[in-house]
C-alpha positions as CSV (number, residue, x, y, z in Angstrom):
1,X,0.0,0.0,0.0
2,X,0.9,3.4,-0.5
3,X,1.1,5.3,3.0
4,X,1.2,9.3,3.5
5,X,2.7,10.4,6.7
6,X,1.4,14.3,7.4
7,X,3.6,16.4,9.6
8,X,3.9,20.3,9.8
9,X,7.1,19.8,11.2
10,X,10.0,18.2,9.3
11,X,12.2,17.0,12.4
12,X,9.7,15.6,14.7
13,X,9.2,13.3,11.1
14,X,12.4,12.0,10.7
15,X,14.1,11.6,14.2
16,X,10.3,10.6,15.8
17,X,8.8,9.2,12.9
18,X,11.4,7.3,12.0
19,X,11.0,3.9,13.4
20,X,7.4,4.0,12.6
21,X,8.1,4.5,8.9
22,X,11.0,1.9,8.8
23,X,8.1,-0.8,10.4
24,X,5.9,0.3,7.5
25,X,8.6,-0.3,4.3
26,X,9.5,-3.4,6.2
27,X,6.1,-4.8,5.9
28,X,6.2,-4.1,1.8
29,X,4.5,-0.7,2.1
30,X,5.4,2.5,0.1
31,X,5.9,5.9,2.7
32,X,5.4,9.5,1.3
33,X,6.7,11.8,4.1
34,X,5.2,15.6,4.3
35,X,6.7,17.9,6.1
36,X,7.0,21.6,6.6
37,X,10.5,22.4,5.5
38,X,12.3,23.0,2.1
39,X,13.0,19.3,0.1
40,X,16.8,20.7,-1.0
41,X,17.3,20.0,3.0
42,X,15.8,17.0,3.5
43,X,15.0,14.8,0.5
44,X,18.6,12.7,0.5
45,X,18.1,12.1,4.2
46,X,14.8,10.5,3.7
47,X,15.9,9.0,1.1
48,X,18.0,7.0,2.8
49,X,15.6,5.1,4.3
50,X,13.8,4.4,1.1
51,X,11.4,7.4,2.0
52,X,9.8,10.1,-0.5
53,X,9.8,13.4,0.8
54,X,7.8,16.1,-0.1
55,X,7.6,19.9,1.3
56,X,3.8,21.0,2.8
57,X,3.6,24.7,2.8
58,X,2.2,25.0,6.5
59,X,2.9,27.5,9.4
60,X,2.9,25.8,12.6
61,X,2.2,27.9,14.6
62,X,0.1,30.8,12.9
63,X,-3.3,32.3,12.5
64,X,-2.9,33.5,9.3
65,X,-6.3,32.1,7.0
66,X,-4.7,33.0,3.7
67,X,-1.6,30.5,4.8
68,X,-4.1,27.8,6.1
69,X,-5.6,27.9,3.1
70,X,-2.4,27.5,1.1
71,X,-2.0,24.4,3.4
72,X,-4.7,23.0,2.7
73,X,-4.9,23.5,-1.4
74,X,-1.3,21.4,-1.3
75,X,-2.7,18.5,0.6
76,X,-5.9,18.5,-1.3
77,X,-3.6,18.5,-4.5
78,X,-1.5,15.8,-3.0
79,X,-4.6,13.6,-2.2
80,X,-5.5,14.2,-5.7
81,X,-2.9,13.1,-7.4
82,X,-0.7,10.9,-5.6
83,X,-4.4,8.7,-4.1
84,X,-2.6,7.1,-0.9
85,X,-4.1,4.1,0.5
86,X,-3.9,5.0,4.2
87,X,-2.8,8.3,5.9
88,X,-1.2,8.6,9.1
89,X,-1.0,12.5,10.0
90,X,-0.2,14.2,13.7
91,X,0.1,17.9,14.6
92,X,-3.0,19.9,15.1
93,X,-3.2,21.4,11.3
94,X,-1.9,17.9,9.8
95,X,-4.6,16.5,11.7
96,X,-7.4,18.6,10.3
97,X,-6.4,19.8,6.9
98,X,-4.7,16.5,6.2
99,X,-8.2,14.7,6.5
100,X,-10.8,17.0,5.3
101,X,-8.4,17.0,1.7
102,X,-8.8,13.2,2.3
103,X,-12.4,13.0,2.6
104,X,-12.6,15.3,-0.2
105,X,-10.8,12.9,-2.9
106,X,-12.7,10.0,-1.2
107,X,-9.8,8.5,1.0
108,X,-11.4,7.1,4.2
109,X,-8.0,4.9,5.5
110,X,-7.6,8.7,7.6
111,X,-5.9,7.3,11.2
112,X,-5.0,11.0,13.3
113,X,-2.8,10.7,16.0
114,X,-3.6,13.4,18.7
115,X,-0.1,13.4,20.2
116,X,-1.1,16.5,23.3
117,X,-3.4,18.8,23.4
118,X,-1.3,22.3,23.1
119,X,-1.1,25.8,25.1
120,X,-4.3,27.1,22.9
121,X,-6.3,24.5,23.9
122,X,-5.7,24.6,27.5
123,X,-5.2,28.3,28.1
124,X,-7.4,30.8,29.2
125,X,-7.9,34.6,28.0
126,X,-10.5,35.9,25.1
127,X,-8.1,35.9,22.4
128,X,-7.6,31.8,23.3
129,X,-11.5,30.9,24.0
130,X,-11.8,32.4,20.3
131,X,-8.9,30.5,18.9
132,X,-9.9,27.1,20.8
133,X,-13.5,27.3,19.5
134,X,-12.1,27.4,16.2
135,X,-10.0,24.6,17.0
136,X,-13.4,22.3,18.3
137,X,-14.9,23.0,15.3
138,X,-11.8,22.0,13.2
139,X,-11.0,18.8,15.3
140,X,-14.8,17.4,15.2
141,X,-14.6,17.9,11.5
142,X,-11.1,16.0,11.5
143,X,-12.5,13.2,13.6
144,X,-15.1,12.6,11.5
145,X,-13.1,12.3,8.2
146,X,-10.9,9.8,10.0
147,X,-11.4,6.5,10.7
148,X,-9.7,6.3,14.0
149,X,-8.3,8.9,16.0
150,X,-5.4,7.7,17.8
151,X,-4.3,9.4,21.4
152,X,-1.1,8.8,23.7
153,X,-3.1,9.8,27.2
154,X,-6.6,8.9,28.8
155,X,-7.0,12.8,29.6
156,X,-6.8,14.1,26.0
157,X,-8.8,11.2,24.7
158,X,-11.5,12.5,27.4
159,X,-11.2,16.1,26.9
160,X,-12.1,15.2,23.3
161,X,-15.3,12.8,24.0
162,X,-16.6,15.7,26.3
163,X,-16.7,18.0,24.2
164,X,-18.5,16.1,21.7
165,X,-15.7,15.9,19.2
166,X,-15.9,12.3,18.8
167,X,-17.2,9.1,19.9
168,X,-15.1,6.5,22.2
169,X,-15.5,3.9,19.5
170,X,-13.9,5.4,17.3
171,X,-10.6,6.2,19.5
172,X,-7.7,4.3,20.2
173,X,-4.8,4.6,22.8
174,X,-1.3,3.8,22.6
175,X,1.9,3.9,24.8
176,X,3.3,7.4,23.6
177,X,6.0,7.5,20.3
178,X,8.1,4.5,22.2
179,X,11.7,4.7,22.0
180,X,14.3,2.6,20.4
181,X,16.0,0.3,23.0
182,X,18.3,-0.6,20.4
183,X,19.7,3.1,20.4
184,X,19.3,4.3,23.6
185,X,20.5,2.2,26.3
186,X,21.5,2.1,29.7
187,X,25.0,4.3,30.4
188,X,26.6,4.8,33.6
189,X,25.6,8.0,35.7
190,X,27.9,10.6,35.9
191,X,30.0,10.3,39.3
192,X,28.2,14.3,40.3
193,X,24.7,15.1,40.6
194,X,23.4,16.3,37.4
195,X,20.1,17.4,35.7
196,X,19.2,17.9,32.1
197,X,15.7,19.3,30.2
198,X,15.6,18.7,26.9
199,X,12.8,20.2,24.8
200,X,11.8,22.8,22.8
201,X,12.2,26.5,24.7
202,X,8.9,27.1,25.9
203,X,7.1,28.2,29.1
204,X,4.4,25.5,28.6
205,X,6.9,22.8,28.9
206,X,8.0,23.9,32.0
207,X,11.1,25.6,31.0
208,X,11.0,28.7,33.7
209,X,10.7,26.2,36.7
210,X,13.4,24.6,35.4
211,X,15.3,27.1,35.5
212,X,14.4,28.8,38.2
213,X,14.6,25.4,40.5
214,X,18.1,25.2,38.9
215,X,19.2,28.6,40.4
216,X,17.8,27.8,43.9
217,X,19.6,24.5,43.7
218,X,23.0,25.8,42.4
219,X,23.1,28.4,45.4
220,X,23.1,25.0,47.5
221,X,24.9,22.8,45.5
222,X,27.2,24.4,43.7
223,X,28.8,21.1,42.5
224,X,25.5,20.3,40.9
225,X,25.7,20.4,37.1
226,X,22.1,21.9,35.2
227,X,22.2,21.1,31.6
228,X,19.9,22.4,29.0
229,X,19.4,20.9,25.3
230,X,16.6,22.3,22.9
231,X,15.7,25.0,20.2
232,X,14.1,28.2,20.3
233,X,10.8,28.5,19.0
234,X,7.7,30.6,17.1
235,X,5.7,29.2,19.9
236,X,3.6,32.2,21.6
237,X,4.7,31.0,24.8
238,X,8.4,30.6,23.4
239,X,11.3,31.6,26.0
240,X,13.6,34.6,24.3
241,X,16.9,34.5,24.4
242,X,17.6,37.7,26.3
243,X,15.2,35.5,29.4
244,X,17.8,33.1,29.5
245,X,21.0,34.6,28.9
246,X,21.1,35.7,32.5
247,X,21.0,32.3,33.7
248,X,23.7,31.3,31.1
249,X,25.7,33.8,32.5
250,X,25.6,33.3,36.3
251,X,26.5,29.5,35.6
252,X,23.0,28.2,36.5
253,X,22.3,26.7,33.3
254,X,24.9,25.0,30.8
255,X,22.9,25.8,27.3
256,X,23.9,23.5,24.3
257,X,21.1,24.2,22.1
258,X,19.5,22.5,19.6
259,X,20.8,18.4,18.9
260,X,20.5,15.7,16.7
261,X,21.8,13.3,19.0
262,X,20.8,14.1,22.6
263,X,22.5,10.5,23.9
264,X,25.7,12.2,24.8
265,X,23.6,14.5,26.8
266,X,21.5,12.5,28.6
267,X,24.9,10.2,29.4
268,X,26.1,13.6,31.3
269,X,23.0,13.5,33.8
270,X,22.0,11.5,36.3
271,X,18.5,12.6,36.6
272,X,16.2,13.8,33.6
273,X,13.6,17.1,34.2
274,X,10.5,17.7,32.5
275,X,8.1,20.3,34.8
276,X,5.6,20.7,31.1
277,X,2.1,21.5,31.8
278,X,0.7,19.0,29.5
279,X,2.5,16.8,26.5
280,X,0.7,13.5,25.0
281,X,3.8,11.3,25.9
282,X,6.9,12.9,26.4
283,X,9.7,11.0,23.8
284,X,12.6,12.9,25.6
285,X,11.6,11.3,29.1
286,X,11.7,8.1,27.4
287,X,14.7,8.0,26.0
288,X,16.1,9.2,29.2
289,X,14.0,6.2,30.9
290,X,15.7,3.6,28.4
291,X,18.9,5.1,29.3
292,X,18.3,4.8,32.9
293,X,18.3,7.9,34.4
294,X,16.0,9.0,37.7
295,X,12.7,11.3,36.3
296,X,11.1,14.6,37.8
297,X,8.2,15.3,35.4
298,X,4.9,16.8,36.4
299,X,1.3,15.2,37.4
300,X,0.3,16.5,34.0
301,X,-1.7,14.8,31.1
302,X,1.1,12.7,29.1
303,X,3.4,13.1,31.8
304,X,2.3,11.4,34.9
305,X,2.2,8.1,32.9
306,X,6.1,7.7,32.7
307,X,6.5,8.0,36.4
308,X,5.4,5.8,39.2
309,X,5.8,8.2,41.8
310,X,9.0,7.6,44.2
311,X,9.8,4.4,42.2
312,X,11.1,5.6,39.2
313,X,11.0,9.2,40.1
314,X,8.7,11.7,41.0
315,X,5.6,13.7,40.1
316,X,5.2,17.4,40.9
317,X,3.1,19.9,40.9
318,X,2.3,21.7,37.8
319,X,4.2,25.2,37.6
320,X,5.6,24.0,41.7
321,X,9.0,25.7,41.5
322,X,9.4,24.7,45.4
323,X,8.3,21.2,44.9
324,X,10.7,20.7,42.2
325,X,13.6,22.1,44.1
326,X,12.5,20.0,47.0
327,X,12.7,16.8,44.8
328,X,16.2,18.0,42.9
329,X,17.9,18.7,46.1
330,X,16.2,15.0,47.3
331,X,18.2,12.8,44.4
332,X,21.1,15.1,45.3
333,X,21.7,13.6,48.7
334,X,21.1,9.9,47.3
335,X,23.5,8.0,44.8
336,X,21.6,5.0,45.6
337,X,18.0,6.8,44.6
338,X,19.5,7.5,41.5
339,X,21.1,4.4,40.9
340,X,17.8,2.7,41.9
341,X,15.3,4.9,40.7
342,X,17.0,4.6,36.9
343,X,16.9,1.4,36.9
344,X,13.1,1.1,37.2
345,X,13.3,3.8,34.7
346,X,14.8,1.3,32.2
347,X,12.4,-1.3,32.9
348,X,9.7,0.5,32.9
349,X,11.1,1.6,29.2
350,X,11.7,-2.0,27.8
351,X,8.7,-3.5,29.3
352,X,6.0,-1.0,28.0
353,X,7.7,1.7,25.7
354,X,9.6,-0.9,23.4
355,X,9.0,1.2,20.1
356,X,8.6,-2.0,18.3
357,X,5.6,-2.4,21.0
358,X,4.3,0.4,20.0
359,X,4.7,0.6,16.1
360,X,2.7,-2.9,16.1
361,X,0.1,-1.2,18.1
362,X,-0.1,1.6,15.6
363,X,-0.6,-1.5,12.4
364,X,-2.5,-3.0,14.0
365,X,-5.0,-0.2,14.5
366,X,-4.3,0.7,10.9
367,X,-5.2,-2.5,9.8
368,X,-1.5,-3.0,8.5
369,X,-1.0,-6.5,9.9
């Protein structure tokens, strides 16, 4: 069969996708990738893995109609012409454009994957109540031009029945993205306390607790090293550069930026911190699991399913800058938390986030195998 993977973002496609895809060509299938960024950057790369990559014009994160519009004339055009069998498509305008151009040109193999439910959808103000109800209307239309709508958490799956954007039957749940045991595995902890957030720079994932329970734990433990690994972003809630300079320069924070390989990063910590206020399944806490490092993430949608609290790590508060200190400073005192604590971790990683696991969950619902 010939699959289309929709993305309106080119790297989450390749290094998250990537398995998934692989899985799919392995079973005798042909994978069209789309993704936001220019083919010239990307097309050899994909390529390599016997993939077809095309660009989508889409804007992420904008408002802008005319653009939208754009987005969704190329993916109607696409459907038209290229007639995929099935089409597996995450990210909010993926997700909706994606399978109303289906629908339109007849295509009913639509399987969405609603991988979090973003800042929009869970903030407040006018400007967001206006922005969200557009986004109901777009997601009930989206749901019913797919045939199954996939989700990585039990509270974005309920959020969506009780709002009447879809029906339980046609829902499915899986494990998160998985990780690749094969590529990240266990590494010994660094001999020094150390903590480490990887993601993209925005307030929504936490990133001002981070750093701000970084600075309260440096004046203690000066010893302890704070790492930070991620991009900047168009985000609306993105961090500027100028907010974390200050950190950078009082030695709180050691900023490496955006990776494609974050292994040799998470090999520097011994514990792994995600304070976000919602995610569907965080990939960067699993591939610090499989690794086995100790987690602090928050009891937030997505993230309170990679943590059984005090056995692997430990939950916190959402936006609890003292109760993440508190827990930092706690794995400080304790080699043997951290030592215990990420081994669970990589048990916990190899007996239910095995990507292999999870990418036969994802044919099977798609009626692959």
């Amino acid at each position: 069969m010939k699959i289309a993977i929709l993305s309106s973002h080119t790297s989450s496609l390749f290094w998250f996708r990537m398995d998934m895809m692989k899985d799919f060509i392995k079973e005798g299938h042909t994978v069209i990738a789309l993704g936001s960024e220019p083919e010239e950057n990307w097309k050899s790369q994909f390529k390599e893995h016997n993939i077809d990559y095309r660009q989508l014009n889409v804007d992420r994160n904008g408002v802008n109609p005319l653009k939208d519009l754009k987005t969704f004339r190329t993916l109607y055009k696409f459907m038209k012409k290229e007639k995929p069998d099935k089409i597996f498509a995450y990210q909010a305008k993926t997700v909706v454009y994606g399978s109303i151009a289906a629908k339109l040109n007849s295509i009913s193999e639509v399987y969405s994957l609603i991988a979090g439910l973003g800042s929009i959808f869970r903030g407040d103000g006018f400007k967001n109540k206006i922005v969200k109800t557009i986004m109901k209307i777009e997601y009930r239309l989206a749901c019913k031009c797919s045939k199954k709508v996939i989700f990585q958490n039990q509270d974005d799956k309920c959020e969506f029945i009780s709002n009447g954007l879809i029906k339980e039957d046609k829902t499915a749940i899986i494990d998160g993205s998985g990780v690749n045991l094969e590529k990240f595995k266990p590494t010994p902890l660094p001999s020094s306390p150390s903590f480490l957030f990887i993601g993209r720079l925005i307030k929504d994932k936490g990133i001002m607790e981070y750093l701000e329970a970084c600075k309260d734990v440096k004046a203690k433990y000066p010893e302890a090293r704070c790492l930070l690994v991620g991009p900047y972003d168009s985000n609306p809630s993105a961090l500027r550069s100028d907010e974390l300079q200050p950190y950078i320069n009082s030695g709180v924070i050691e900023y490496f930026g955006e990776q494609s390989d974050v292994r040799p990063f998470i090999s520097q910590c011994s514990t792994f911190v995600l304070p976000s206020y919602h995610e569907g399944t965080p990939k960067t806490v699993l591939e610090a699991m499989a690794m086995g490092r100790s987690i602090i993430t928050s009891d937030a949608p997505g993230c309170r399913e990679t943590v059984t609290d005090k056995l692997n790590g430990f939950l916190v508060k959402v936006k609890d800058i003292q109760g993440l200190t508190i827990r930092m400073e706690e794995l400080i005192s304790s080699n043997e938390l951290r030592i215990d604590m990420g081994k669970e971790s990589a048990r916990i990683a190899r007996e239910k986030y095995d990507v292999n696991i999870i990418n036969k969950s994802i044919m099977q619902i798609m009626g692959l195998i």
